[in-house]
C-alpha positions in Angstrom: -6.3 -21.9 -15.5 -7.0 -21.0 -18.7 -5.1 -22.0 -21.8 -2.9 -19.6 -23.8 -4.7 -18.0 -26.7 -3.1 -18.3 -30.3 -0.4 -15.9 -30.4 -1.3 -13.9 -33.2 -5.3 -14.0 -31.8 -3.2 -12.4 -28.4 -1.4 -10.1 -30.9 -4.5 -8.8 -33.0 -6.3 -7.9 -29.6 -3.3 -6.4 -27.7 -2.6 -4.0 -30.7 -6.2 -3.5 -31.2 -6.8 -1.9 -27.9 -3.4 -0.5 -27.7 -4.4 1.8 -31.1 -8.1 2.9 -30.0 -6.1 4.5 -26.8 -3.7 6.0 -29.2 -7.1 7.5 -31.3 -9.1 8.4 -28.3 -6.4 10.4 -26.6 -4.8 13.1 -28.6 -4.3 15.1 -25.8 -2.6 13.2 -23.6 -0.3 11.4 -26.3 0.6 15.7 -26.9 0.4 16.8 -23.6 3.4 13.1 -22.9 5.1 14.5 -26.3 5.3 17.7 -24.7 6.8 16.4 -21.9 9.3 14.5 -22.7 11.4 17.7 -23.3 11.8 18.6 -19.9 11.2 15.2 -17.2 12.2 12.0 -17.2 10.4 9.3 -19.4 7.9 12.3 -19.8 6.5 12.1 -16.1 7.3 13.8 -13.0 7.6 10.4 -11.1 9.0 7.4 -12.9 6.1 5.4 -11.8 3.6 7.5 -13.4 4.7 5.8 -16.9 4.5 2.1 -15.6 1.0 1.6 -16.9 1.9 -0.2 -20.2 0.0 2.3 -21.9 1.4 3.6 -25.3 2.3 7.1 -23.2 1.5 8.6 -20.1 -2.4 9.0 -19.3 -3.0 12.9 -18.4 -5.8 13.4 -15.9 -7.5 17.0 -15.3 -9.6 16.6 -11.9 -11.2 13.7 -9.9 -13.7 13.2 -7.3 -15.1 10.7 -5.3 -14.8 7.3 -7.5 -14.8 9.7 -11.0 -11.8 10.5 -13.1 -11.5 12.2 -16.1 -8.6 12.8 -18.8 -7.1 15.9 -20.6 -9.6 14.3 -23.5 -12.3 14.3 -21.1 -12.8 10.7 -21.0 -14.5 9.9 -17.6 -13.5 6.8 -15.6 -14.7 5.0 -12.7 -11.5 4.5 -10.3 -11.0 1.5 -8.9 -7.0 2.2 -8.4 -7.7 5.4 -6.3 -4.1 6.5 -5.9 -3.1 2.7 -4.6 -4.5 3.6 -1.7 -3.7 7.4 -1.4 -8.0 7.8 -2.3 -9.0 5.5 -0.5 -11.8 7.2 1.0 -11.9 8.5 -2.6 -10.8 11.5 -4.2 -11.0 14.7 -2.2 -12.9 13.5 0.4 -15.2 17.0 1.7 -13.6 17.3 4.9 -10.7 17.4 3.8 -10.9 19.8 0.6 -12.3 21.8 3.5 -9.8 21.4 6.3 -6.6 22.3 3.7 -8.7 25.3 2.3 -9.5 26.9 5.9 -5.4 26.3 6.7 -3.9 26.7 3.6 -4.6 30.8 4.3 -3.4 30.8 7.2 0.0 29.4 6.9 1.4 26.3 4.7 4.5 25.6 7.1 6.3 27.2 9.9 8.7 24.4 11.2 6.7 24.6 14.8 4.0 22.5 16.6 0.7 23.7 15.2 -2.0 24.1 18.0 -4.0 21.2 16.8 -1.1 18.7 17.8 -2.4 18.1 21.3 -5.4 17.1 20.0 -4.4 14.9 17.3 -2.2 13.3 19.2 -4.7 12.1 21.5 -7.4 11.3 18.4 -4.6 9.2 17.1 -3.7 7.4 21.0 -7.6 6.5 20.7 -8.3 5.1 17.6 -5.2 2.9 17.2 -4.1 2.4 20.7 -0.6 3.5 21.4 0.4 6.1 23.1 3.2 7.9 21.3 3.6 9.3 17.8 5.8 11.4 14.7 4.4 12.8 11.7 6.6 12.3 8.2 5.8 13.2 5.0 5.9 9.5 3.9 5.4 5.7 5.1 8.7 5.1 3.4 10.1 8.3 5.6 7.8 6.3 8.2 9.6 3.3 7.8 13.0 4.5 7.1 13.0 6.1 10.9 11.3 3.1 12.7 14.6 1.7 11.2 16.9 3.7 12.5 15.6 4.0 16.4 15.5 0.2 16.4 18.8 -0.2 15.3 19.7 2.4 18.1 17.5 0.9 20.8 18.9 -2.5 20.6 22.3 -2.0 19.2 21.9 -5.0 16.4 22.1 -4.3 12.6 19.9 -6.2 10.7 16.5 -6.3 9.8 14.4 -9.4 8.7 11.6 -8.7 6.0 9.7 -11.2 4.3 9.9 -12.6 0.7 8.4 -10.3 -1.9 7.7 -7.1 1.0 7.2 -3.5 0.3 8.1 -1.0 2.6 8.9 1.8 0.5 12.2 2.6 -0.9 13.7 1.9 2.0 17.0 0.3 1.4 17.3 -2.7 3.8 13.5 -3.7 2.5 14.9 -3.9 -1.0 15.9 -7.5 -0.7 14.8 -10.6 -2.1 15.4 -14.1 -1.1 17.2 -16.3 -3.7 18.3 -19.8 -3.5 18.1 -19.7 0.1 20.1 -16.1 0.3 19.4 -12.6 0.9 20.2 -10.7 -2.5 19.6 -7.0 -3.7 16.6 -6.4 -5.5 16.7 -6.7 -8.6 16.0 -3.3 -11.0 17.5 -1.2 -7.9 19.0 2.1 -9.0 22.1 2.9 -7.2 21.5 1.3 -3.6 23.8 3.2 -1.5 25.4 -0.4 0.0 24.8 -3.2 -0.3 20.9 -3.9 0.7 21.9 -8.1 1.9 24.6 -7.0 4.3 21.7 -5.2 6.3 18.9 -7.6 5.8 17.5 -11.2 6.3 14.9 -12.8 4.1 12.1 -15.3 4.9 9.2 -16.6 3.6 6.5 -14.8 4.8 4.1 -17.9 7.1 7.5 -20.0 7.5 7.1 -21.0 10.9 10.5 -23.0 10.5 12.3 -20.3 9.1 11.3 -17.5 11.9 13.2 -18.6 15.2 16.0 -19.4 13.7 16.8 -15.9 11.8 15.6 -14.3 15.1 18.3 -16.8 17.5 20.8 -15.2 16.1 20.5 -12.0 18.4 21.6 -9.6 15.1 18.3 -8.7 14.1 17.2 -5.1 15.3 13.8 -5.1 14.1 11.1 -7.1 12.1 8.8 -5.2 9.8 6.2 -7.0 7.7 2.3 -5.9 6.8 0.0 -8.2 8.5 -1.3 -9.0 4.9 1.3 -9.0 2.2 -0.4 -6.6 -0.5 2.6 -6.0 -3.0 3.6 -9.2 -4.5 0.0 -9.8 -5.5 -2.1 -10.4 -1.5 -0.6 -13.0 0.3 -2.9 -13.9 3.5 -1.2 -14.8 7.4 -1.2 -18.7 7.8 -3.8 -19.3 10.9 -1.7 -18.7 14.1 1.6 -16.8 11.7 1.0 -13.2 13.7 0.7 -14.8 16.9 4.1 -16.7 16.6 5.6 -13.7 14.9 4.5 -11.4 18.2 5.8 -14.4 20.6 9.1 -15.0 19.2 10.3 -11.0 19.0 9.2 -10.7 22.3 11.2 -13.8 23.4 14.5 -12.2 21.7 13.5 -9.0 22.6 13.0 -7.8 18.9 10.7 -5.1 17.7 8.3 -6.0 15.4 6.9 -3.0 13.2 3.9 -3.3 10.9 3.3 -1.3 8.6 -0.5 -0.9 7.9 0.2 1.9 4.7 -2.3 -0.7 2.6 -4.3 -2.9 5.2 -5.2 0.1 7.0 -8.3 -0.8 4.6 -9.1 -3.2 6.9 -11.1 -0.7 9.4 -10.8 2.2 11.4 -7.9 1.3 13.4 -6.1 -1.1 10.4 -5.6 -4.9 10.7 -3.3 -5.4 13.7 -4.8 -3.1 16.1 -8.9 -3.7 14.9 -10.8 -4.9 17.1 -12.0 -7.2 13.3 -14.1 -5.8 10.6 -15.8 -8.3 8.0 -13.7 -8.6 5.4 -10.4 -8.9 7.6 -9.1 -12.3 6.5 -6.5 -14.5 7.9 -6.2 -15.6 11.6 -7.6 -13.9 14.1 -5.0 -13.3 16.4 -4.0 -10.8 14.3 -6.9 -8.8 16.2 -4.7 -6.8 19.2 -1.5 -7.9 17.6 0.1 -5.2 20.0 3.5 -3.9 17.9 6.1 -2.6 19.3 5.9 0.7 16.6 2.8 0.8 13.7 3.3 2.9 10.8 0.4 4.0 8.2 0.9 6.4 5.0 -0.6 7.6 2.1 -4.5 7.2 3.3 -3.7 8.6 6.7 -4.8 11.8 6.5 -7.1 11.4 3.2 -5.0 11.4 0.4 -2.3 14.4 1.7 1.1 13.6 1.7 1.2 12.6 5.3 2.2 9.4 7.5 2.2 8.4 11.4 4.3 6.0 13.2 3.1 5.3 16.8 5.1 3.2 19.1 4.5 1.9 23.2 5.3 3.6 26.0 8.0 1.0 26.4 9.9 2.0 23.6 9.3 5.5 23.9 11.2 5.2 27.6 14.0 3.9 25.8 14.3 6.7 23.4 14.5 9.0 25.7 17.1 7.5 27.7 19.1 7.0 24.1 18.3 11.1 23.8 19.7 11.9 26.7 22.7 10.0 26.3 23.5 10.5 23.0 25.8 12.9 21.4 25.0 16.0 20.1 25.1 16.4 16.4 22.1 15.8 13.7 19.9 12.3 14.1 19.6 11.5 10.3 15.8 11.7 10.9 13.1 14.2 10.1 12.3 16.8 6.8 11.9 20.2 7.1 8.4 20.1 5.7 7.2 17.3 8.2 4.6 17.4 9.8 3.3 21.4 8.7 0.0 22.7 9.7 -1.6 21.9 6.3 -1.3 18.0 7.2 -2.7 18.8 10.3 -5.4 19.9 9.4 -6.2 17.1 7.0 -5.4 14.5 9.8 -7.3 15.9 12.0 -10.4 16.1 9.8 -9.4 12.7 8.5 -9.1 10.8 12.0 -13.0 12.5 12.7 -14.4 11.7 9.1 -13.1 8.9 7.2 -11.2 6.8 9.9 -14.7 5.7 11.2 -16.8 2.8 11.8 -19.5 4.4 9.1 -17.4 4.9 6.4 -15.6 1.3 6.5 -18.6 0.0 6.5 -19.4 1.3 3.5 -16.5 0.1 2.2 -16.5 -3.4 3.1 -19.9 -3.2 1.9 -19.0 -2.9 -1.4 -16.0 -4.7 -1.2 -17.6 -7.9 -0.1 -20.3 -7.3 -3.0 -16.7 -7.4 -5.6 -15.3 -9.8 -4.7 -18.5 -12.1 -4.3 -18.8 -11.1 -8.3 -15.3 -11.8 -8.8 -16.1 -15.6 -7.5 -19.0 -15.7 -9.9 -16.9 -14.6 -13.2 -13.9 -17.0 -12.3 -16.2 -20.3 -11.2 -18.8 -19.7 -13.9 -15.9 -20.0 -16.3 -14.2 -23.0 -14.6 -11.1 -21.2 -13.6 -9.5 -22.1 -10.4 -8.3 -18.4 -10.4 -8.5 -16.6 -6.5 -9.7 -13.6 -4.7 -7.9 -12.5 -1.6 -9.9 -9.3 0.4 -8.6 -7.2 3.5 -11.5 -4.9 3.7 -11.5 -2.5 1.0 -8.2 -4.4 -0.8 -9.2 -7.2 -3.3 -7.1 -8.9 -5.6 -7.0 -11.9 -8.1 -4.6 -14.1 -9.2 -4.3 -17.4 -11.4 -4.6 -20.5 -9.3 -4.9 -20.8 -5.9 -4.0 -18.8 -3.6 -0.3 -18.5 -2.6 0.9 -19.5 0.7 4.0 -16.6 0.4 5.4 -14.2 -1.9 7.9 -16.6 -4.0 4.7 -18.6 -4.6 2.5 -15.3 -5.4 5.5 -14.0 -7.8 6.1 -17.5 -9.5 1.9 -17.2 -10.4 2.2 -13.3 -11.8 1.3 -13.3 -15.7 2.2 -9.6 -16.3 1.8 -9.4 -20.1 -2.1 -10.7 -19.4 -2.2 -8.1 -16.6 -1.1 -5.2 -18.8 -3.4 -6.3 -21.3 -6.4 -6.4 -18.8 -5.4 -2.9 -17.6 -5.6 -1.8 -20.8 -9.1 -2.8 -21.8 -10.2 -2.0 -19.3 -9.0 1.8 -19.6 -10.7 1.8 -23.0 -13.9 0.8 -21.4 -13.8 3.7 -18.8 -12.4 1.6 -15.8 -8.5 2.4 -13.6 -7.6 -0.5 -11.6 -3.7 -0.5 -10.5 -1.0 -0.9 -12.9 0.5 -3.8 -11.6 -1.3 -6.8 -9.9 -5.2 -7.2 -10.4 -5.7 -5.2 -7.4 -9.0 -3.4 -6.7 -9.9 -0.7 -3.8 -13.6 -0.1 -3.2 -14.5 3.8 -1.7 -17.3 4.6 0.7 -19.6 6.0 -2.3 -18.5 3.7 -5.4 -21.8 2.8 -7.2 -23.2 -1.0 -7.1 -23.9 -0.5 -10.9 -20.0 0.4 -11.3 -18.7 -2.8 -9.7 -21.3 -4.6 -12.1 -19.9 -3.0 -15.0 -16.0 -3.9 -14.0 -17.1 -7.2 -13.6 -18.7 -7.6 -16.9 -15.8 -6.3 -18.6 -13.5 -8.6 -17.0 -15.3 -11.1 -18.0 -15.3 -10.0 -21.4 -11.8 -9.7 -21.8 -11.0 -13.5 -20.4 -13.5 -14.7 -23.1 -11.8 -12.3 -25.4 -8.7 -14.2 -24.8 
């Protein structure tokens, strides 16, 4: 670990960087100004001004790895939407697909006549039979919810220390002390988030049968890889016992591949194992009772899937048929238009393929092998977790769960990397030191990311 620099050496640096965004971006800082008169903290999503920049970074068109600002500063992306890009930005097929469709209808609120065929290009490449469209992985993840609460009549869900599903409420828990608490910064949960949750430690073999025993839990949902409390790999054998033990107590288990689907064609727990894919490999055919997959799905479009066995999809029907009539508390009126459609469809045949992950990986496994270099050349016993295209860094080793991964976050270096960064030309995430690599990201580009954050640790 490196030691803390001086603090007014930190200081002079931080403000140093801070002010030569401030000069090289009058548009932006006008364009944020502007703004702030009509939305909220000057953005139209409240996460668009968590960057720790001085204001809001305006962008005017991307494509491929390439960004550029309202001040027509070009930049190599290495965020790419968090994963939204990740076969980067307007990927050809599917600037194609949406223009052919977007003349001939943008949403009708009926099956479009490509839904046969999708459905079946989706049964193939990931394995189960049955599947919805939503908007969103947290609409995704929000309705897996709510059929496995129906299906087994229980009303708690167990999530994993540090998760990210989304903003769906029973994921927004955290484990404290040994008890399931609200997360913190949550804005107005509409009950209270612990009443409907459990919390373990993600690899806690000890903790796992004993939350399930209980016979309250209606579902587990977990990534196979934790991705959003820095990476946080599956203990050799974790999956496995995971699979076993909600089968035993008759649970669900939902994963939700919305970032690992980096892994490969068909994600991390349904691949058949891509290079790149760490942790153990009985993750390979990890066979979930429902898988859900957002933002990337269909190649950036607003769009997620969640496919579930044939099992569970007898059980719903029989719940159908019995049920009441009156509205299900599921489904958007803009789900699953013709306009996603067509981008899944082209999406599924185009970037969802063995060719373009390995292009990915290719260049993934080339970062992170340069990430290695920077951190042992320097003596730092910092880490670098992969799942395929996904890298990530963090100080120390690497952590064995997410209280670990949390207790290791230094976010006032992160910001400060991010930052330089930007001023050199170069959009990783705003949080974390995370890092996707597209299909047609230049070699010399990872190079010159690398050199830079290189620069900045000697810098500091």
């Amino acid at each position: 670990m490196i030691s803390a620099p001086p603090a007014s050496t930190w200081s002079r640096l931080v403000e140093r960087e801070r002010q030569q965004f401030i000069e090289r971006r009058t548009r932006s800082r006008q364009l944020a100004e502007r703004a702030r008169a009509h939305w909220l903290s000057g953005v139209p999503m409240h996460w668009m001004a968590d960057w720790g920049t001085p204001f809001p970074l305006s962008f005017s068109a991307a494509e491929g790895t390439s960004l550029r600002d309202v001040d027509g500063i070009e930049y190599v992306d290495f965020c790419l939407g968090d994963t939204g890009a990740l076969f980067g930005h307007s990927p050809p097929a599917i600037a194609a697909a949406i223009t052919r469709q977007a003349a001939r209808g943008l949403t009708c609120m009926l099956p479009d006549e490509r839904v046969a065929a999708v459905g079946e290009a989706l049964a193939s490449r990931f394995g189960l039979p049955f599947w919805q469209v939503t908007q969103t992985a947290t609409e995704a993840n929000r309705a897996v919810l709510r059929w496995a609460r129906a299906l087994t009549g229980r009303p708690k869900v167990l999530v994993f220390q540090g998760c990210y599903h989304g903003t769906v409420d029973e994921t927004m828990v955290r484990l404290r002390a040994g008890r399931t608490v609200a997360r913190e910064g949550a804005i107005g949960p509409p009950f209270d988030n612990a009443a409907a949750a459990k919390v373990i430690e993600f690899n806690d073999f000890d903790a796992l049968e004993p939350a399930l025993a209980v016979g309250d839990v209606a579902a587990v949902i977990t990534e196979p890889v934790m991705t959003n409390i820095g990476m946080v790999l599956p203990a050799p054998g974790f999956l496995a016992a995971l699979r076993e033990l909600t089968r035993r107590y008759d649970v669900p288990l939902v994963i939700d591949e919305t970032h690992t689907i980096s892994s490969g064609p068909a994600g991390y727990a349904l691949g058949a194992g891509h290079a790149g894919t760490a942790g153990d490999a009985g993750a390979q055919g990890l066979a979930p009772d429902f898988w859900v997959c957002g933002k990337a799905i269909a190649g950036g479009l607003p769009c997620a899937v969640f496919g579930f066995t044939a099992e569970i999809e007898s059980r719903m029907r029989r719940l159908l048929r019995n049920r009441e009539t009156g509205h299900s508390g599921m489904g958007t009126t803009l789900a699953a238009n013709p306009l996603v459609f067509a981008a899944l469809e082209a999406a599924l045949a185009h970037l969802h393929t063995e060719a373009t992950h390995a292009a990915i990986d290719e260049r993934a496994r080339y970062l992170e092998q340069s990430l290695r270099k920077i951190f042992d050349v320097r003596g730092l016993d910092w880490h670098v977790s992969r799942v395929g295209a996904r890298l990530e860094f963090g100080f120390g080793p690497a952590p064995r769960n997410g209280s670990e991964a949390e207790a290791a976050m230094r976010p006032e270096y992160e910001h400060a990397l991010h930052l330089w960064l930007l001023n050199r030309g170069l959009l990783v995430t705003p949080f974390h030191n995370m890092m996707l690599t597209a299909p047609m990201l230049p070699t010399a580009a990872i190079d010159t990311l690398c050199h830079e954050i290189g620069a900045f640790i000697d810098a500091t």
